[in-house]
Each structure stands twice: as structure tokens, then as C-alpha cells.
C-alpha positions in Angstrom: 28.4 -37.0 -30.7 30.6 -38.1 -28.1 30.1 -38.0 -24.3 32.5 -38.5 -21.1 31.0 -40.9 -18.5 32.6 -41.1 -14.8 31.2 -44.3 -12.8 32.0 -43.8 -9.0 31.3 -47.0 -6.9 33.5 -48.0 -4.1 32.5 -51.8 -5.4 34.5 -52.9 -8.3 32.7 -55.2 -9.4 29.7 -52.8 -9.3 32.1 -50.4 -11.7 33.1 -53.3 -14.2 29.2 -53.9 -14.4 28.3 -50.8 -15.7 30.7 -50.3 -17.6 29.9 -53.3 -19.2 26.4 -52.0 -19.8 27.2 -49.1 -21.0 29.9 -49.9 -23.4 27.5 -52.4 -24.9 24.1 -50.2 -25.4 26.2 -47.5 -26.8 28.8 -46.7 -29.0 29.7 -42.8 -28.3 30.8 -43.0 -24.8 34.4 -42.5 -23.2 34.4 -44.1 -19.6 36.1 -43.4 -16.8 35.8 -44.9 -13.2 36.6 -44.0 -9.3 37.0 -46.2 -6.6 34.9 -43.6 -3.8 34.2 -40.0 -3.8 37.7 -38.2 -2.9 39.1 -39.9 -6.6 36.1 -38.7 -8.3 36.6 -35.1 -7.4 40.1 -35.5 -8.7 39.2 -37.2 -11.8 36.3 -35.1 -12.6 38.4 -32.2 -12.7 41.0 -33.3 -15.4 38.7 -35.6 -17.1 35.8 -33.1 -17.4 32.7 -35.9 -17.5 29.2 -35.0 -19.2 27.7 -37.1 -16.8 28.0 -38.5 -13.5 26.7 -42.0 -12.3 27.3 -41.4 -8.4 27.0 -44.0 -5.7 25.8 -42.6 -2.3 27.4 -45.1 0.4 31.0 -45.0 0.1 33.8 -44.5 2.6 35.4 -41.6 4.0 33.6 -39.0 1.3 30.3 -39.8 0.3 28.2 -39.8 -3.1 26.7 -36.1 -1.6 29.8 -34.2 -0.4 31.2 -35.8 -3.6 28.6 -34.1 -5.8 28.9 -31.1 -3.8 32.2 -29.8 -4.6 32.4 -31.4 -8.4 29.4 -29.1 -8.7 31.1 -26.2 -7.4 33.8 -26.0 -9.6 32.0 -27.6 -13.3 28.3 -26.7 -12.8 27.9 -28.4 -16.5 28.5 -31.6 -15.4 24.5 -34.1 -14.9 25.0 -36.0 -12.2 22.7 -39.6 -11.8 22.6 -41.2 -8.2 23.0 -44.6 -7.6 21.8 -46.3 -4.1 20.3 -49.2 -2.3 17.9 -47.2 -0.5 15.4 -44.8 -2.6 14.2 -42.9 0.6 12.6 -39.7 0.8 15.7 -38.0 2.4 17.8 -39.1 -0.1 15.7 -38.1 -3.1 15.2 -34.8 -1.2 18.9 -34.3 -0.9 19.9 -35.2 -4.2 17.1 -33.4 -5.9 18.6 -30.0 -3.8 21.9 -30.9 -5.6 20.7 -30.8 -8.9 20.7 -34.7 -9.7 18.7 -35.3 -12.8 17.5 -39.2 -11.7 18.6 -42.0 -9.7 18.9 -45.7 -10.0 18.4 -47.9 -7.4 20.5 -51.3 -6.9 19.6 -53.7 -8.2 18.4 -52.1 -11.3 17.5 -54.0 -14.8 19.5 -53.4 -17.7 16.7 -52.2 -19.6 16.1 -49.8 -16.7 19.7 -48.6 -17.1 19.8 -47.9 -20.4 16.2 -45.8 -21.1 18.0 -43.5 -18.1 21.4 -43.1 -19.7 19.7 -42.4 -23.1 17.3 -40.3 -21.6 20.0 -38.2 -19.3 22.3 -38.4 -22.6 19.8 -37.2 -24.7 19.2 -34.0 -22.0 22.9 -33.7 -22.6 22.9 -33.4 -26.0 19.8 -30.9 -25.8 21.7 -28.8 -23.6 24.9 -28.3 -25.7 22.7 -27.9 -29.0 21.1 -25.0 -26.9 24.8 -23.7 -26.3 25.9 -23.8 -29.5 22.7 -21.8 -31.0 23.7 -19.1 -27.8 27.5 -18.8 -28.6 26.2 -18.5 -32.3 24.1 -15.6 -31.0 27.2 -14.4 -29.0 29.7 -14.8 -31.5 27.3 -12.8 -34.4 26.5 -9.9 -31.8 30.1 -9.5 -30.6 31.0 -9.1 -34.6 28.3 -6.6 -34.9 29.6 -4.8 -32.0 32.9 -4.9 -32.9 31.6 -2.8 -36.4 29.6 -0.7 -34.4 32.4 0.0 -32.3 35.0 0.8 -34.9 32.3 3.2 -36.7 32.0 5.2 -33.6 35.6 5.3 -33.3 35.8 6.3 -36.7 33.2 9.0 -36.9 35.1 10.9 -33.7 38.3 10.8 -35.5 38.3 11.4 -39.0 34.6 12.6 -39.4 33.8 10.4 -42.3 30.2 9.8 -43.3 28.1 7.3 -42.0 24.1 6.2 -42.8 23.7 5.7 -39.3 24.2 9.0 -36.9 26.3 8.9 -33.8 24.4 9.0 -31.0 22.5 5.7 -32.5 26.0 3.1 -32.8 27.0 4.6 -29.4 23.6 3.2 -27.6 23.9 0.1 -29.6 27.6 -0.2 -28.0 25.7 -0.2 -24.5 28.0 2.1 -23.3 27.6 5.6 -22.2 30.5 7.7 -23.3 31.8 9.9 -20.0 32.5 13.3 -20.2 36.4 13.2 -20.0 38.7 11.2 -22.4 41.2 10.9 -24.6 43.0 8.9 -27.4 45.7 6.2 -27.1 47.7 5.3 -30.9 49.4 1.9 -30.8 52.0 1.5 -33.2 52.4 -2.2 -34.0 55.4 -4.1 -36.0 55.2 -5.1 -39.3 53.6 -8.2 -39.9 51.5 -7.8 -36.6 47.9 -7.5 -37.6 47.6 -10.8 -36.0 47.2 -9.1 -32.8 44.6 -7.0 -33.4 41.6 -9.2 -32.1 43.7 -9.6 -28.8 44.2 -5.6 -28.4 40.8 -5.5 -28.9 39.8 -7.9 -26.5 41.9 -6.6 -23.8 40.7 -3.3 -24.6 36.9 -3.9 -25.1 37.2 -5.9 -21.0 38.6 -3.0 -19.2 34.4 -1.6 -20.2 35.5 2.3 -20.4 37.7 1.9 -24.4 36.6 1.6 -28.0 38.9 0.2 -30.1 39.1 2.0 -34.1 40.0 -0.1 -37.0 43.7 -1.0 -37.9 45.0 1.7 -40.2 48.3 -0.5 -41.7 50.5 -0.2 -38.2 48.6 2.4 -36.8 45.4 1.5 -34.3 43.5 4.3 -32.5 41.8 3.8 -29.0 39.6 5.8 -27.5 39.0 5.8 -23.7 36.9 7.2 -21.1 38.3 8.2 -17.8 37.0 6.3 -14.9 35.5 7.6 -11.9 37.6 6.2 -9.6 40.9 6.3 -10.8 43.1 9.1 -12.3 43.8 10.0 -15.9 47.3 8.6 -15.5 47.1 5.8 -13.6 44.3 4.2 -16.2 46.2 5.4 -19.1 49.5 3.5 -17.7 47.7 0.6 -16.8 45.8 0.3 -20.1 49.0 1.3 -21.8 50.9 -1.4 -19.7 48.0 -4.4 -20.5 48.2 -3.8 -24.0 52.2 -4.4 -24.1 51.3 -7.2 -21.7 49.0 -8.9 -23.8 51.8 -9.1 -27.1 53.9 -12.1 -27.4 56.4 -10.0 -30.3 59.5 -8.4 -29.4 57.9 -5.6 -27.5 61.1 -2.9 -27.9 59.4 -2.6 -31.5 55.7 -1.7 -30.3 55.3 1.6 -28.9 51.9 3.7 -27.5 51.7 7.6 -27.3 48.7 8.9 -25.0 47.0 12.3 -25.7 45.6 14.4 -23.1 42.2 14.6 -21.5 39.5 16.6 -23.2 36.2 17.4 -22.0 34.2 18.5 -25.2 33.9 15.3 -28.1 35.0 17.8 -30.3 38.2 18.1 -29.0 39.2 13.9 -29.4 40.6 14.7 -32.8 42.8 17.4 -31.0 43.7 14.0 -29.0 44.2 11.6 -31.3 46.7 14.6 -33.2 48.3 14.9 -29.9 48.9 10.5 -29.1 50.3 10.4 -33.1 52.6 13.1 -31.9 53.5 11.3 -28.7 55.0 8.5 -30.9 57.9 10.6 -32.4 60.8 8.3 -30.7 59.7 5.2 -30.3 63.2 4.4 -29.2 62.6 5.4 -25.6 62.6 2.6 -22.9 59.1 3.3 -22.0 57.5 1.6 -24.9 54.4 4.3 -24.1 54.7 8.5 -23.9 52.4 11.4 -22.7 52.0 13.8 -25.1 52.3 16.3 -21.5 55.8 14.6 -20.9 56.8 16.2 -24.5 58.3 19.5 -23.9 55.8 22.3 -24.9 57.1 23.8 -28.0 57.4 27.8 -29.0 55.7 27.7 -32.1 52.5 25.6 -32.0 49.3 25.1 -34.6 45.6 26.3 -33.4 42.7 25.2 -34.9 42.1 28.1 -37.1 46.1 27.7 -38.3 45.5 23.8 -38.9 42.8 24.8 -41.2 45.1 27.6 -43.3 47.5 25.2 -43.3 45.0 21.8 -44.4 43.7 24.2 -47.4 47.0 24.9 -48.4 48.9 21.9 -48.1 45.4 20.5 -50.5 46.0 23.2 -53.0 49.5 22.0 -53.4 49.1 18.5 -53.6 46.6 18.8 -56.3 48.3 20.6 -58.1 51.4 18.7 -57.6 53.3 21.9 -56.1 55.5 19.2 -53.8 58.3 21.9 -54.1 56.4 24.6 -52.5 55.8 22.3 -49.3 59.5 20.9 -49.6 60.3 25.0 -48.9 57.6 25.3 -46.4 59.6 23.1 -44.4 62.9 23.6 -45.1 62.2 27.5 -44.1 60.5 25.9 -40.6 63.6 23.9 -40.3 66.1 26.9 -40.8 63.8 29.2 -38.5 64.4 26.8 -35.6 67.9 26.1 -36.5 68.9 29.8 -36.5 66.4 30.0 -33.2 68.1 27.5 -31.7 65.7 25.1 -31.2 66.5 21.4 -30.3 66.4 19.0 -33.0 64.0 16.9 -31.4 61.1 20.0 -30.8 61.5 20.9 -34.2 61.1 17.5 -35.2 57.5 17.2 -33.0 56.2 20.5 -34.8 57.1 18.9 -38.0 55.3 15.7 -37.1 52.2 18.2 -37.1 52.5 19.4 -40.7 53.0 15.6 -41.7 50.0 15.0 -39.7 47.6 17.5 -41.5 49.5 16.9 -44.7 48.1 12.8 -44.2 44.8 13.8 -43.0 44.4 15.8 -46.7 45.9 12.6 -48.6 42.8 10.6 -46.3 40.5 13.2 -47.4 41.7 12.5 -51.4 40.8 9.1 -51.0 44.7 7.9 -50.4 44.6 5.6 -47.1 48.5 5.7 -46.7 50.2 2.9 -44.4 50.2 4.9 -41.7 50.7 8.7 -40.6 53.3 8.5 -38.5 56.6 9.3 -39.9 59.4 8.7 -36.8 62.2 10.7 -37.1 66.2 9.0 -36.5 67.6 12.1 -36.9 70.2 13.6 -34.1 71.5 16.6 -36.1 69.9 19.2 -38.3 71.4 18.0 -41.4 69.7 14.2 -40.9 66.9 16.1 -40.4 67.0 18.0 -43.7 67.7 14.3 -45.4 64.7 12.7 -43.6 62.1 15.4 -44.4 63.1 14.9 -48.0 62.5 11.5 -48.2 59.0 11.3 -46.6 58.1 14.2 -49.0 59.6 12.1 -51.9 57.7 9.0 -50.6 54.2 10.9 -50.1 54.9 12.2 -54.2 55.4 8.9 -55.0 52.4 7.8 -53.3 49.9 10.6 -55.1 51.1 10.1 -58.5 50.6 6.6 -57.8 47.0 7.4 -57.0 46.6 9.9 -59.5 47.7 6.9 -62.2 45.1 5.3 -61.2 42.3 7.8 -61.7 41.1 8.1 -65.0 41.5 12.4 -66.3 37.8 13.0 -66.3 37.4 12.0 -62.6 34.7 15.6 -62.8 32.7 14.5 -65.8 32.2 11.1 -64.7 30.7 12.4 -61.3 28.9 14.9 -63.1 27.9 12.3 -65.2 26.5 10.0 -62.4 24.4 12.8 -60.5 23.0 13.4 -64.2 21.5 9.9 -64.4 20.7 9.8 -60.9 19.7 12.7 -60.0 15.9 11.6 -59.6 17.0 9.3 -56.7 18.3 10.1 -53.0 21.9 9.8 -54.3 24.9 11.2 -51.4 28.4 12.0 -51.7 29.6 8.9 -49.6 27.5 6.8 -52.5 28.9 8.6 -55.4 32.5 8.3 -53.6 32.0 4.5 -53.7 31.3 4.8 -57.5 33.8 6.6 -58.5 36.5 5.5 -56.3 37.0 8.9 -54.0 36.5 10.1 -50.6 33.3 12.2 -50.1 35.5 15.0 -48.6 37.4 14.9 -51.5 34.4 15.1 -54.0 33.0 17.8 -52.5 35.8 19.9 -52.7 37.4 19.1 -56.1 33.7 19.5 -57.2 33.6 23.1 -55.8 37.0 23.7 -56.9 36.4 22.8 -60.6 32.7 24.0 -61.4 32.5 26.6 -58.6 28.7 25.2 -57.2 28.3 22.8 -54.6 27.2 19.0 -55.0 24.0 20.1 -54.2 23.4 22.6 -56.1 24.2 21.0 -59.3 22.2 17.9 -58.3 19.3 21.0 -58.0 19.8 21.9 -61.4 19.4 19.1 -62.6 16.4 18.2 -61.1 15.1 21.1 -62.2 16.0 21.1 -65.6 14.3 17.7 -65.7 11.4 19.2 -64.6 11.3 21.9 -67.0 11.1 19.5 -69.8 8.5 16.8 -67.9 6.2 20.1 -68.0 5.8 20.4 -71.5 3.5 17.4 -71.3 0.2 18.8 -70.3 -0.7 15.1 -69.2 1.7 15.0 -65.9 0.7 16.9 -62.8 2.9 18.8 -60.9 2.7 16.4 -58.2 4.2 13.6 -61.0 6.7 16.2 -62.0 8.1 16.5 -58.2 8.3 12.8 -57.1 9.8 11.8 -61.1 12.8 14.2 -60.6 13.5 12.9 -56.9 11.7 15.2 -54.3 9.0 13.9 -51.7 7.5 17.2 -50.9 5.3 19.4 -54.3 5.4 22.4 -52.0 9.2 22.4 -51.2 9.5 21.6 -54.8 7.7 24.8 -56.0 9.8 26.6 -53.7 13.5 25.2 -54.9 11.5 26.0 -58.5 10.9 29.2 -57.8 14.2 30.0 -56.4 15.9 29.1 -59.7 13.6 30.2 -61.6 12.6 33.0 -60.8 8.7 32.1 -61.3 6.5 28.9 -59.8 5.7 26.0 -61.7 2.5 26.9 -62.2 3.3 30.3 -64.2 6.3 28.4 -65.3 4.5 25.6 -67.4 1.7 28.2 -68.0 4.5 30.2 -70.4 5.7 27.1 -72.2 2.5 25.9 -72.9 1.2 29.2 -74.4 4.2 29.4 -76.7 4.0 26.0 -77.3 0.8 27.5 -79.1 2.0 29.9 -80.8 4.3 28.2 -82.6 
């Protein structure tokens, strides 16, 4: 390990001496030297020293005011004393400034060197302790950062997590406020490189959380501040992001959604920002989704879901025809209406929006979902729409190629052999290679029951086959087939079956007799 060394001593030959010493008692030092105090404040600070050997009595500034103000600006640096008079006022002084020993002239060489190795060795001591702490830091900030872009998640696409909420927010340290909203950046290609600076800027204003990087796509959610308005932060957060990117900025661009109240409207938000980034050709490389003009036909919640089961019905069933005429009539509507090409354009950006959030849901994580229009002229706009829709076909039957035919009896399979254990949807999802949105719906879709209720089934038919050995208990029975609890067990039991367990296994075991 190598140290820095700055010998101050307004004697030269004092200087050479040391150095002299030094150089031969140990082989891991870089010296420098200054001629009296005023040099060694400049030195110190471009040179950087580990430690200090500081003589008291020099001209014009002295050892102390020298000490002072190197202190003042590189706290780090150990600073030894070096004078011909060991008073009481000096060691007082020099003990006030932090100096970890002295020397006093003439000293012996041996003398010398135990304090150099001992102050060296304090050194050493001291940056072993600051590598174990920026360890600490560096593993907590990571953990953080996961904790972080869970939250973010969980708001915005309500996927399933082991841990709840409420438990990654006070982990995050941070409270969220009662008013915010959501901030999209869309990034070049090729820049994922940025992503830990975005973060950074964004995690040091203290009121953002930054979501994970979904291909160009990177969702921030922030929390209006007390003391500044909604507008004002958002620009400013809007305008240190674009700051903070070295690329050829005219290709990033940032749309802003407004400010909610109620959690449960941030996905409203995070709909609204996607929708802010429809021309990303403007000057401003950031909009307001208020700035867009507000548009005669919009989507409420209860339409959004209409449209989500529908648009999921015909992509399943690969019906890309009947939402190529969805939109075409939507397009003709406006057309005939009047409508501007670019409003029509923004309420298409919605359907294309739900439409994505379905393909999420069947386990499809496209590249992003935001599709920018070009288009100036109703025609273009007829051509563009027909492309992404090609595109997004291309994409499904990719997927779909990739999925083996009996996706149903291969979950149905794995609840069978697992069924005794506290299995989930996100778990089974993992196995089989689909989202747990996804599962549950195809799974209601094709066998019209619920995940849990066949996982109930067959429990229970396990059961009914463990009680034909008059050896187990009931209590056996109910923790072998996955439940914790024999009284909800006899309830769940009795619900299917129409009898308890008891009178169940009493039947079977009299006709067990009889035959």
C-alpha cells in the first residue's frame, strides 16, 4: 500500500534529512516537500498527502495557521508536528488541531521511524475502515436501488411481489406525500448507459423514485414538494435530467402527467406522461400532458376496462383484424368529425397503450409502449396504425412460437404435484414462463374455475384418498395436502363435500367393509 508524505521545513537541509530517512526505512512512500507553510497549503491541495510532517517555526505562515486551513479543506489528511520546543502550549495547540504526535529536533532516527510506522500504520487502519464502510454503502445503495424500482413497479403495473407495499416504501426511508405524479423518459437507442446517472440525479433531488428501464422507456415517480409548485419541480426535474445526458439531446424527450392525490390514480399518471410523449419532435424536449389539447372522445376507467377485456379476447384468439377495424372506424369517426390529426393520434396512443399493457399482462415485455406517430395527414396515419398492428402480430406469434400448445395442462400439471405446498401464481408464472395476470385469466378462460379453486380440489381429492387409511389422523391428513389450520380444513371439506371429514371417512370406511 502506498502513502503520500509532505515534509514542510523552512530548513533545507532539515527536508533533505528526512527525506533521507524516510526513503530509506521504507519502500511505499511518495515524498513531497515545502519550503514554509504558504507552499504547503498549495501543495497539499493538488498533491493530496496521507500525512503531514509539519514544522512549527517558519516565516511569514506558521506550522499552525498552516495546519489550520490544510485541515479545512482535506480533513483526511494526519498531520505530525515537528519543533525545537515540546512546551505545554504547543502540545496543547496542536493537540486542538487534531495532530496525531510530534517529534522534537533533534530526534533519533530510530525515534523517527517507530512514529512514521506507527502514524502510517493508523493510516492504513483508517482507510481499511473506509473501504469496509463504502462496502456497506455501496451493498445498501444496491439494495435500495431494488427496493426502489419494486415500489415503482408495484404502483404502475400492479405486478405481484412477496413483500407488500407499505414494507419496501419504509425501507426506502422515504415517506411518500400525498400529491404526485409520473415523469416517462424516452431515451435513444443504445442509451441504457445512462440509466445509473438518471437515477442518481433523480434519487438526490430526495422527493423521486426511479422504476426499472423498460427497453427506452423509464418511469419516475415524484412527490410534489412543499415548497415549490407542481410545475416548477416538474420543469426543473425535467430540465436536470436533459442536463445530466452527454447524447444528442434533440433525441431524448420526457412527458409529465398530472398531479393526483389518491396512489390509485399514478397509473392514471403514468397513462397520461406515455401519452405526453406523442411528438417528441417539439423543441421542448419535455410536455405536460395539461398542455395537450383536451380531446372530445376520451377513455374512463370503467371504458379502459371494456376495452382491456376486449382487446385480450382478440389477441388470443389472434382476431388482429377485428382491432385493425376498431381503429380504422375511430380514425374515420374523427376524420368525418373533423378532428385534427394530431388529437386523433393522442386518443389512439391510448388504445395502443391498453392494447401493451394486455401484451405485459400475457407475459410479452415489448421494447417499449410508446408508438410516436410521424404522421401529418389522415392517410399517413391510416399507414402508421397498420404497421404498429403488423409489428405487435409479429411480436405475439413470436411469443406464441415459443410456448409449447399445452401451456393449460402443464400448469394444471404443476398445481397437481404441488398442490400440498404454499405454491402462488407469481411462482407458477416463473415455471412455466407466463405472467401471473395472464395465468389467472387464461386459467379461468379455459377451465372456467379459478386458480384456487382447482388447487382446492386438489387438495381435497388428496385428502379423500389419505382417509382410507384408518392409520392417519385428520390432523396428518390436513398438513400432508398443504393446509396449516384442521378446523379451516374441515370447513373447505365440508364445503365441497357436502359432509365433514369425520362423516366423510366414516362412509368410506364402512363400505370399505362391506365389500
Amino acid at each position: 500500500m502506498m502513502f503520500k508524505v509532505l515534509v514542510v521545513d523552512d530548513e533545507q537541509i532539515e527536508r533533505d534529512a528526512l527525506q533521507v530517512i524516510l526513503e530509506r526505512n521504507f519502500s511505499n512512500l511518495i515524498i513531497e516537500q515545502a519550503r514554509n507553510g504558504r507552499l504547503a497549503v498549495e501543495i497539499a491541495a493538488e498533491f493530496q498527502p496521507d500525512l503531514v510532517l509539519m514544522d512549527i517555526q517558519m516565516p511569514g505562515l506558521n506550522g499552525f495557521d498552516a495546519i489550520e486551513r490544510i485541515n479545512r479543506d482535506h480533513p483526511a489528511i494526519k498531520f505530525i508536528m515537528i519543533t525545537a520546543f515540546a512546551t505545554f502550549t504547543y502540545a496543547q495547540s496542536a493537540l486542538k488541531l487534531g495532530v496525531i504526535d510530534y517529534m522534537v529536533k533533534p530526534t533519533k532516527v530510530t525515534e523517527i521511524v517507530d512514529i512514521i510506522a506507527k502514524a502510517l500504520h493508523e493510516i492504513e487502519e483508517q482507510r481499511r475502515l473506509m473501504d469496509i464502510e463504502k462496502e456497506k454503502q455501496d451493498t445498501l445503495q444496491k439494495a435500495m436501488s431494488v427496493f426502489e424500482t419494486d415500489v415503482v413497479t408495484q404502483l404502475l403495473f400492479d405486478h405481484v411481489h412477496e413483500v407488500h407495499l407499505h414494507e419496501l416504501v419504509e425501507k426506502l426511508g422515504m415517506q411518500m406525500t400525498e400529491e404526485k405524479y409520473v415523469m416517462s423518459v424516452i431515451l435513444p437507442p443504445d442509451s441504457e448507459k445512462y440509466y445509473s446517472t438518471i437515477r442518481e440525479k433523480v434519487r438526490n433531488t430526495g422527493n423521486a423514485w426511479t422504476g426499472a428501464l423498460y427497453g427506452r422507456h423509464l418511469p419516475i415517480i415524484a412527490f410534489k414538494s412543499k415548497d415549490q409548485s407542481y410545475r416548477s419541480q416538474a420543469t426543473m426535474l425535467a430540465r436536470t435530467i436533459l442536463k445530466s445526458v452527454k447524447s444528442a439531446k434533440d433525441e431524448w424527450f420526457i412527458g409529465i402527467g398530472n398531479l393526483y392525490h389518491s396512489s390509485n390514480k399514478i397509473k392514471q399518471s403514468y397513462q397520461e406522461s406515455l401519452s405526453a410523449t406523442w411528438d417528441t419532435s417539439l423543441p421542448v424536449k419535455y410536455c405536460f400532458f395539461s398542455d395537450i389539447p383536451i380531446l372530445p372522445a376520451g377513455i374512463n376507467d370503467h371504458m379502459a376496462k371494456q376495452y382491456e377485456q376486449q382487446f385480450f379476447d382478440n389477441i388470443r384468439h389472434g382476431e388482429w383484424e377485428a382491432i385493425h377495424a376498431f381503429l380504422e372506424d375511430l380514425i374515420e369517426r374523427n376524420e368525418k368529425q373533423g378532428t385534427g390529426v394530431l388529437l386523433t393520434q393522442h386518443l389512439l396512443m391510448k388504445f395502443l397503450w391498453i392494447i401493451s399493457q394486455v401484451m405485459s399482462e400475457m407475459g410479452m415485455e415489448l421494447v417499449s409502449p410508446v408508438y410516436p406517430f410521424k404522421s401529418t395527414d389522415y392517410r399517413q396515419l391510416r399507414a402508421e396504425i397498420s404497421q404498429v398492428l403488423k409489428r405487435l402480430k409479429q411480436y405475439v406469434q413470436k411469443h406464441h412460437e415459443k410456448m409449447e400448445t399445452n401451456t393449460i395442462e402443464q400448469i394444471k400439471q404443476y398445481i397437481i404435484d404441488h398442490a400440498y405446498q404454499d405454491i402462488s401464481l407469481e411462482e407458477i408464472g416463473s415455471v412455466i414462463g407466463l405472467s401471473p395476470i395472464y395465468i389467472s385469466k387464461i386459467f379461468k378462460e379455459e377451465l372456467g374455475v379459478n386458480y384456487i379453486h382447482f388447487l382446492t380440489e386438489c387438495r381435497i381429492e388428496k385428502a379423500k384418498k389419505l382417509m382410507r387409511d384408518p392409520e392417519k389422523s385428520l390432523k396428518e391428513i390436513t398438513f400432508e395436502i398443504g393446509y396449516h389450520d384442521p378446523n379451516y380444513f374441515s370447513k373447505v371439506f365440508k364445503k365441497m363435500c357436502h359432509a365433514s371429514p369425520t362423516e366423510y371417512r366414516k362412509k368410506i370406511l364402512e363400505n370399505k367393509k362391506l365389500v
